[in-house]
C-alpha positions in Angstrom: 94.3 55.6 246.1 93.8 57.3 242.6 91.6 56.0 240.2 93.6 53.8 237.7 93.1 55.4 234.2 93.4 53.1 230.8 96.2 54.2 228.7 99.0 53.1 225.8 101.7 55.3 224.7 101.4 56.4 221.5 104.9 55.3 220.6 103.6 51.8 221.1 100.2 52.2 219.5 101.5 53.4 216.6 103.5 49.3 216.3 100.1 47.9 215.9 98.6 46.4 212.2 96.3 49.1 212.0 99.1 51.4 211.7 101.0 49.9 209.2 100.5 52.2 206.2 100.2 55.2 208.3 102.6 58.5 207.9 103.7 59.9 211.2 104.8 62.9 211.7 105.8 62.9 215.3 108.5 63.9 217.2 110.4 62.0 220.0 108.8 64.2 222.9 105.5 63.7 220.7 105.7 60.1 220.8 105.4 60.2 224.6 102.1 61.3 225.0 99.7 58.6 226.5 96.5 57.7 224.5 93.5 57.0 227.1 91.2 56.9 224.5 89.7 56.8 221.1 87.3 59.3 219.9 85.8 59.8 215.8 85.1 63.1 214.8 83.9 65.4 212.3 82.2 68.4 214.0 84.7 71.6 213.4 84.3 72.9 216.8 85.2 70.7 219.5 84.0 72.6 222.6 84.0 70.5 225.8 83.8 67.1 223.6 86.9 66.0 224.7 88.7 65.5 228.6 91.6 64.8 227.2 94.3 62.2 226.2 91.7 61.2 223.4 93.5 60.2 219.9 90.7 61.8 217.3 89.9 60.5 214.3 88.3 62.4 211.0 88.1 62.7 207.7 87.9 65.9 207.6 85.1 66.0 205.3 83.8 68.9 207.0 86.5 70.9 205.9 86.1 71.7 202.1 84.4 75.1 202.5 87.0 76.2 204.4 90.4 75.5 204.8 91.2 77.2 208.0 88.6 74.9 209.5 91.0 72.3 209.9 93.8 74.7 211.5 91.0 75.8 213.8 90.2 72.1 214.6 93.6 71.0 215.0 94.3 74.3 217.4 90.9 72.9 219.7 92.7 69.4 220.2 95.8 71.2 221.2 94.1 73.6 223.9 91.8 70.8 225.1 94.5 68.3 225.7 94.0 65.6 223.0 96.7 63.0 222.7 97.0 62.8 218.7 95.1 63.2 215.7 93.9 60.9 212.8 93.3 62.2 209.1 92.3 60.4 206.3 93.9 62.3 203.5 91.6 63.8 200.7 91.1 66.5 198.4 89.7 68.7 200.8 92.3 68.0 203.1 95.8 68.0 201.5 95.7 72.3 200.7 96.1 72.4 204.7 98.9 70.1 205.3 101.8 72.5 205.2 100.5 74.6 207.8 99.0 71.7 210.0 102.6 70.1 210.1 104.3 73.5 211.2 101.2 74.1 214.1 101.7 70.1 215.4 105.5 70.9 215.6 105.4 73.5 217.6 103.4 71.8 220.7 104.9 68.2 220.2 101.6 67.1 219.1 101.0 63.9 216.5 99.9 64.0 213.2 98.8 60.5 211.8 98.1 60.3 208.4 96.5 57.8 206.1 96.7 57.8 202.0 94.2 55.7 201.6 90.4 54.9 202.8 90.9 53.1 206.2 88.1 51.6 208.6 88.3 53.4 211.4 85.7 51.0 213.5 88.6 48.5 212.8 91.1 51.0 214.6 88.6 52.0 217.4 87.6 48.4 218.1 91.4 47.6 217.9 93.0 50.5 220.4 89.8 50.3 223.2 90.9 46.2 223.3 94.4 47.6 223.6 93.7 50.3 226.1 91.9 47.2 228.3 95.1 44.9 228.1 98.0 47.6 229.4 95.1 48.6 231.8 94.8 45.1 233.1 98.5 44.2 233.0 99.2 48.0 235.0 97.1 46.5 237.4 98.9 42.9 237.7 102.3 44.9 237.6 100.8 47.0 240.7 100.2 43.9 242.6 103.2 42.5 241.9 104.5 45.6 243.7 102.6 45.9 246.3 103.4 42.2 247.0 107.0 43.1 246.8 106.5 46.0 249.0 105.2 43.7 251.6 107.6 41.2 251.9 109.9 43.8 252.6 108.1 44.5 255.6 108.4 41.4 257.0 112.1 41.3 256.7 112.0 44.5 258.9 114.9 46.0 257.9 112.9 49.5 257.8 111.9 52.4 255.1 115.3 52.1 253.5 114.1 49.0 251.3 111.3 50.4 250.5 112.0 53.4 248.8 115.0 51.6 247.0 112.5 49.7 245.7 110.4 52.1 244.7 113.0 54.3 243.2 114.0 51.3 240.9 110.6 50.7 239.9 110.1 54.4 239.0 113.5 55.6 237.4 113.2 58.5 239.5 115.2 59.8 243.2 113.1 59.5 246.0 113.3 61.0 249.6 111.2 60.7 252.7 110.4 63.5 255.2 109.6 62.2 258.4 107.9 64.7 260.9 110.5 63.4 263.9 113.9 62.3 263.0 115.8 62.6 259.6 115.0 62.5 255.9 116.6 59.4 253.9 116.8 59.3 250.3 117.4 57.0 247.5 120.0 57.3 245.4 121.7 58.3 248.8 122.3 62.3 249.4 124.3 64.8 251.6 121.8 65.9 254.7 122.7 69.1 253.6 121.6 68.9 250.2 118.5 66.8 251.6 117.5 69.8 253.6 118.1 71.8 250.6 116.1 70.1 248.5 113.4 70.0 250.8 113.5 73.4 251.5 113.6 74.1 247.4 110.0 71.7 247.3 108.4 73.5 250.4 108.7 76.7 248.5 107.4 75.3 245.2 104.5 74.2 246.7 103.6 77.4 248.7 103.6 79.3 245.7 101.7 76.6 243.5 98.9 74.9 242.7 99.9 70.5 242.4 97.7 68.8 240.6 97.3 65.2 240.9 98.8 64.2 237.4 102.3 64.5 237.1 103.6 67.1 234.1 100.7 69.3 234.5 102.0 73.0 234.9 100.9 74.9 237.7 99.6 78.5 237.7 102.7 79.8 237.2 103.0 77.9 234.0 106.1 75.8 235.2 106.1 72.3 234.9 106.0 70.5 238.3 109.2 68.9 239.3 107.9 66.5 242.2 105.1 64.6 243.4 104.4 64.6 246.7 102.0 62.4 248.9 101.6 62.8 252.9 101.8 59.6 255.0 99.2 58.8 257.3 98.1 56.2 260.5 95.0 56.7 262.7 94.3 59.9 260.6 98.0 61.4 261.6 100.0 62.9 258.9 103.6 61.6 260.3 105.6 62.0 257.4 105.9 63.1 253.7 107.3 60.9 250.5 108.7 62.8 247.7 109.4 61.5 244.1 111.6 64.1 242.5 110.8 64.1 238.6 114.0 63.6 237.5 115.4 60.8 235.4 118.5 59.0 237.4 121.4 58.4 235.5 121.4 54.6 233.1 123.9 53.4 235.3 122.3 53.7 238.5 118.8 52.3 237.0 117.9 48.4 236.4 117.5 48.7 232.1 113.5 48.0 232.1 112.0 47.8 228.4 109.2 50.6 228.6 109.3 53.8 230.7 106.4 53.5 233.6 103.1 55.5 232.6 102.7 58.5 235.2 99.7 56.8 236.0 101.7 53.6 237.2 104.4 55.8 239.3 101.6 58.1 240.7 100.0 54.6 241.9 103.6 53.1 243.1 104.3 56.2 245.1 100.8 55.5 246.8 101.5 52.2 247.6 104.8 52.4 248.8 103.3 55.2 251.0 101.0 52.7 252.5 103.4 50.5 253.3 105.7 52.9 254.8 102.7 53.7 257.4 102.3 49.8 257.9 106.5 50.0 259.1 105.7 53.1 260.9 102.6 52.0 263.0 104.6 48.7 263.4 107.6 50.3 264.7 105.2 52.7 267.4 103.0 49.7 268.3 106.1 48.0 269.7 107.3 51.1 271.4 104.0 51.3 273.1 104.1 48.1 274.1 107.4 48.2 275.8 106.3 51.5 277.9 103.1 49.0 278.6 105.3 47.4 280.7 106.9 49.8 282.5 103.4 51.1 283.6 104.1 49.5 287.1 107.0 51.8 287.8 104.4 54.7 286.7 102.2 54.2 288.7 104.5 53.7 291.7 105.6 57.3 291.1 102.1 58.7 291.3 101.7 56.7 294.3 104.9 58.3 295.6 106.4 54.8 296.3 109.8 56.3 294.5 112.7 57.9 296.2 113.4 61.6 294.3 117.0 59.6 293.9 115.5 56.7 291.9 112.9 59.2 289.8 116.0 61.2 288.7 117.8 58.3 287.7 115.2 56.8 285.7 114.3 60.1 284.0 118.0 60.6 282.7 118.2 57.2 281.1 115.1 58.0 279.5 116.8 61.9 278.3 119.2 64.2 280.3 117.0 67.2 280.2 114.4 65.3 281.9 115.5 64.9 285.3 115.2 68.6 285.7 111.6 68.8 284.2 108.2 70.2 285.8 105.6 67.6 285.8 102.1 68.0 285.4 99.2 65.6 286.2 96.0 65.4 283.6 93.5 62.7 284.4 90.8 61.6 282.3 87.0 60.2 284.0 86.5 56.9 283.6 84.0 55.9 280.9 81.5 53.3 281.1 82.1 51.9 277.5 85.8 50.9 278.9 85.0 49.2 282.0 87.8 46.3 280.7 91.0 48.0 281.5 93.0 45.8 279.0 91.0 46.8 276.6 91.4 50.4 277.9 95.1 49.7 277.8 95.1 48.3 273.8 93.0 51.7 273.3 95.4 53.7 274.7 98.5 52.2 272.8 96.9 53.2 269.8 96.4 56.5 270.8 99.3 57.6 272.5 101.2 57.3 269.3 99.4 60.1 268.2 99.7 61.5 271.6 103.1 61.5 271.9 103.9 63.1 268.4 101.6 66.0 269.5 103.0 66.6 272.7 106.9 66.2 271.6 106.1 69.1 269.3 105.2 71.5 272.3 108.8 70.5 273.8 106.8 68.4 276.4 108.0 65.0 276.8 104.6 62.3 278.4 104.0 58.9 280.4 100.6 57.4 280.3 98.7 55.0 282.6 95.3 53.5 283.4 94.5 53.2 286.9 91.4 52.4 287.8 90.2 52.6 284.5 91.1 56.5 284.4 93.7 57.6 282.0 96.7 59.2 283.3 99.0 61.3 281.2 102.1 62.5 283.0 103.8 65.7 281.0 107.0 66.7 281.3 108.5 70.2 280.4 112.1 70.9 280.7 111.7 74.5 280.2 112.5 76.5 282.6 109.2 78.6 283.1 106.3 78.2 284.9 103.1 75.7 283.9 103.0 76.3 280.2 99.1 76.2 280.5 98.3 77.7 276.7 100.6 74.8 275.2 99.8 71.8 277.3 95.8 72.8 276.6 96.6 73.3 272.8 97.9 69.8 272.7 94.7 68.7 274.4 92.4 70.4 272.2 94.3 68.3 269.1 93.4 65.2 270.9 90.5 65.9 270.7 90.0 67.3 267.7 91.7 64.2 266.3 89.2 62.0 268.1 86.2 63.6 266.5 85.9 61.0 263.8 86.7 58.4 266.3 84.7 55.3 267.7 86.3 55.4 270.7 86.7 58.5 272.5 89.7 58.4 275.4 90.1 61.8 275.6 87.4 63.6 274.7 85.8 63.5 278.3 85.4 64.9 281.5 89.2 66.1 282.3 91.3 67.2 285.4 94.7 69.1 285.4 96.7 69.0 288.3 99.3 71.7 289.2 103.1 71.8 287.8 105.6 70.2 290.3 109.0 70.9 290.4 110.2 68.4 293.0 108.7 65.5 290.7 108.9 63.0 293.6 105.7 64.7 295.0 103.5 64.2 291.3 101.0 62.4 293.6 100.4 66.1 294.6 99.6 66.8 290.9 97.3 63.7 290.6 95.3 64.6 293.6 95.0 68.3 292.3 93.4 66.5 289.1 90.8 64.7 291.0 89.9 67.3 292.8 89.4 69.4 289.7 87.5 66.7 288.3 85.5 66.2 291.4 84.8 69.8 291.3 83.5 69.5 287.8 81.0 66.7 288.9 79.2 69.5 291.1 79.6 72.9 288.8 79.9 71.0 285.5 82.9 71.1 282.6 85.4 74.2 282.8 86.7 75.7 279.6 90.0 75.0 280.8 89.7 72.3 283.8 93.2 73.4 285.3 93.6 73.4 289.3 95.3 77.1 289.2 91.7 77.9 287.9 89.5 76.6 290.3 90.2 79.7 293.0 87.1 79.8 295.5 86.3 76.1 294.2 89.0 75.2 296.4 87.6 75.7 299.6 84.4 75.4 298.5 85.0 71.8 297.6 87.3 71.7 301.6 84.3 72.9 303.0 81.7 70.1 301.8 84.0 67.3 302.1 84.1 68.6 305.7 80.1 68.9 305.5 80.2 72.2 307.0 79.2 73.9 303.3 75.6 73.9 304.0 75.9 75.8 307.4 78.6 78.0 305.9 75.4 78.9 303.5 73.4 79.5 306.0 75.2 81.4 307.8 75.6 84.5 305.5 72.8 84.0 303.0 70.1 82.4 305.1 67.7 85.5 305.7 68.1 86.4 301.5 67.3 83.0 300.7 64.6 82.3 302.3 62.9 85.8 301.8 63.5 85.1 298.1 61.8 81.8 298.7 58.7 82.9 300.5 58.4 86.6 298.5 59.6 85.1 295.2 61.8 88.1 295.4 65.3 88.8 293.5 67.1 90.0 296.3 70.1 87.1 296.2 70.6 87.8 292.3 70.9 91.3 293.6 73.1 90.4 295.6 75.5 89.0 293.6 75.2 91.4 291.0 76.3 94.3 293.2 79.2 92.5 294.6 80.0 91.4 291.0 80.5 95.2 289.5 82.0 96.6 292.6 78.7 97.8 294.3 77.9 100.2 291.5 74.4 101.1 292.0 74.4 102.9 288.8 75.4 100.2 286.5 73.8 97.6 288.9 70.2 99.2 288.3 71.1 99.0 284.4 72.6 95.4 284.7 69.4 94.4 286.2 67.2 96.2 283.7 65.2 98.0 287.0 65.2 101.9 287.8 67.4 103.3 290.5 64.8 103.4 293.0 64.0 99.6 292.9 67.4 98.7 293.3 67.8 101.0 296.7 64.8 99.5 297.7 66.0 96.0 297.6 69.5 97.2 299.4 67.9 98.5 302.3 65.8 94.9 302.4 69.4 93.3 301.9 70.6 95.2 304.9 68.0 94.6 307.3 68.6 91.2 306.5 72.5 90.8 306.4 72.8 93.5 308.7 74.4 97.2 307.8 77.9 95.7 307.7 77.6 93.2 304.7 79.6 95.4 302.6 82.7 95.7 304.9 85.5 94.1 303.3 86.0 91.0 305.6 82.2 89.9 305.9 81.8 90.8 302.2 84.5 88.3 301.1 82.6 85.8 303.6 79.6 86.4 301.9 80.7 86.7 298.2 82.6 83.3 299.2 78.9 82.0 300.0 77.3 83.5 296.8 79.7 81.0 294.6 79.1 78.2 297.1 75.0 78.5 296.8 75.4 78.1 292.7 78.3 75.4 293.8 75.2 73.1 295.5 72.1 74.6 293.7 73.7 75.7 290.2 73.9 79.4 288.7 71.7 82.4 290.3 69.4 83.3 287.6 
């Protein structure tokens, strides 16, 4: 929320005693500026005195050697955003008021003027106690709101109250912008125009700079013409609310006795924005919850306990296109901090709404589980191309980027993505592609991009030490190397696999290795002798490159 600023218009300042046998020359636009606070002066040259909305007071006694002083002085409250000025009328002062009068005119700025000596500790002492009060009641009014705003909520009838609400308190139309579904608006408006509208804002605020007070002009010089805020839950922009800064007609506004402060409607917008998200996490939450309880069917379908009949049916009541989606498998480790699943599941709730707003943007529909306290996201894609792998990963990556400020991490872990199946009653394929990607991990360590179609070699690599034949397979083709390398402390294995790696270049093997030509045909002919003369025929080379990735599989990278 904004910090709350004191202020009093000046038209109602001006009511008070101490004004009484003031002159004002003001006009109506004039009378609208705010007054945050009350500041005496006499220097001529105001500098970076003032921040603005201040109502100055002076004497002007400085200005009796020069008369344009006081133009210049009343030119450096203008420029540095003062809200009104003060002058105790004197010789000295009266020469300049012709030409004062025409400069206040022309910006809307007040001119108070007093006749006679006044106190002006009495008027400072008056207006601060002022300022205090209309702070203090702001605030109660604020509450009152905010207390309106909630009861609201509980009647849970939705957003629409809400921003009726808030466009009554405000005088001004108001429209929100949801991410997912359509705008609404208060007083009501065509979609078209809606769209329009937003269209009309989104452009404004590309080729501005907002500030945070309303009325400000942006770099263009134009005055601002709404006020926008983003609403947020779990550090998720969902939606935006827009207050358009135009005055609804009379008859379509409750009559209210003073016209809200900017700082007031900029702290109503705030607050109704809050509440909004309070509906909108609400609304998800229970959404959640009911796909909590239809985890058993879930995880029936992974466990392939569902007839490609009864998956089809179920996937159409839940959206036409869906029946005719690929489905991929991504599995999350387990993580020793969630060892309760229910508390896993609450987690996960939470998170999915996130979740689900990130992956319905990437056209992919998901279902999410915990079994065995792993997370399960199911991903649909009805589009008809193959595994979308660069926008199922981006949606990942966002997950976890999202989580980086986060307590509790669910998916910023050790992760496994299974293969895209067409024929979705076989996703148990796709889970146990997952596992074995994340099993495969466990020995080499995380991929950049833990898919199944990236594991290649992995594959059989993982086959063959399930089987326990991986060591012998090792053996086999590298024994002689290895151990020679062992007992020598030689470099013939990372040789090896640098040969094989550029094509058996000998020229750019040498330079890869940083050794002269003749040390590398040296340690060929050693290879040879070892593997015998044939270890570079295509179908024992494979065998033997296939061992290479299998020796840093068990023992970790060659270096």
């Amino acid at each position: 929320m904004g910090e709350t600023t004191l202020q009093l218009q000046m038209r109602d300042m001006l009511k008070r005693p101490v004004f009484r046998k003031a002159e004002v020359l003001a006009s109506e636009r004039a009378l609208e500026r705010y007054v945050r606070w009350v500041h005496i002066m006499e220097v001529p040259d105001v500098g970076n005195l003032l921040n603005g909305g201040e109502l100055v007071l002076t004497t002007g006694i400085g200005w009796q050697d020069d008369e344009q002083q006081g133009l210049s002085f009343l030119r450096q409250l203008i420029a540095r955003g003062a809200a009104g000025l003060c002058i105790e009328l004197g010789a000295h002062t009266k020469s300049q008021l012709g030409a004062m009068k025409e400069i206040a005119a022309a910006d809307d700025f007040p001119l108070i003027w007093f006749h006679e000596q006044v106190r002006y500790i009495d008027i400072t002492q008056d207006l601060h106690f002022a300022l205090i009060r209309s702070h203090q009641r702001m605030l109660a009014e604020l509450d009152n709101l905010t207390t309106s705003f909630n009861q609201l909520l509980l009647n849970g009838d939705g957003v629409q109250p809400l921003l009726r609400l808030l466009s009554r308190t405000t005088g001004y139309p108001v429209a929100l912008y949801p991410l997912e579904g359509e705008a609404s608006a208060v007083p009501y408006c065509p979609p078209e125009l809606l769209e329009n509208r937003r269209m009309a804002w989104l452009t404004q605020r590309s080729h501005s700079s907002q500030t945070d007070q309303m009325g400000q002009k942006n770099r263009s010089g134009q005055p601002m013409d709404a006020l926008t805020l983003p609403i947020q839950a779990l550090e998720y922009t969902f939606a935006d609310l827009v207050l358009f800064l135009e005055k609804l007609p009379d008859h379509e506004l409750e009559l209210q006795r003073h016209k809200p402060s900017d700082e007031f409607v900029i702290q109503a917008v705030e607050r109704c924005a809050a509440a909004i998200a309070q509906d909108w996490m609400r609304t998800k939450y229970m959404e959640e919850k009911r796909r909590y309880k239809e985890d058993m069917w879930v995880i029936d379908w992974l466990n392939g306990h569902h007839t490609a009949k009864e998956i089809q049916e179920y996937l159409i009541s839940r959206g036409p296109l869906l029946a005719s989606s690929k489905g991929t498998v991504v599995l999350f480790d387990s993580n020793p901090s969630y060892t309760d699943s229910l508390k896993l599941q609450k987690l996960l709730i939470q998170r999915n709404i996130v979740a689900r707003s990130v992956f319905s943007r990437e056209g992919f529909t998901l279902f999410s589980t915990v079994l065995n306290h792993q997370i399960i996201l199911i991903i649909l894609d009805p589009q008809p191309v193959p595994q979308r792998k660069s926008s199922l990963w981006r949606c990942i990556e966002q997950l976890q980027q999202h989580e980086i400020d986060q307590t509790h991490r669910l998916f910023s872990g050790l992760l496994g993505i299974g293969h895209s199946c067409t024929d979705l009653s076989r996703l148990k394929d796709s889970l146990d592609a997952a596992k074995e990607t994340l099993r495969i991990q466990k020995d080499t360590g995380p991929m950049q991009q833990p898919f199944y179609s990236n594991l290649h070699g992995y594959r059989i690599i993982a086959g063959m030490k399930q089987s326990g034949n991986l060591e012998d397979f090792i053996e086999e083709y590298l024994g002689p190397v290895i151990r020679h390398d062992a007992e020598k402390g030689g470099q013939l294995l990372r040789t090896l696999k640098q040969y094989f790696v550029l094509c058996c270049s000998k020229q750019e093997t040498a330079t890869a290795l940083f050794i002269v030509r003749q040390t590398l045909y040296h340690r060929l002919d050693k290879i040879e002798a070892l593997l015998g003369e044939d270890y570079v025929l295509p179908e024992k080379r494979v065998a033997i490159e296939l061992a290479i990735y299998a020796y840093e599989y068990v023992h970790g990278p060659i270096a």
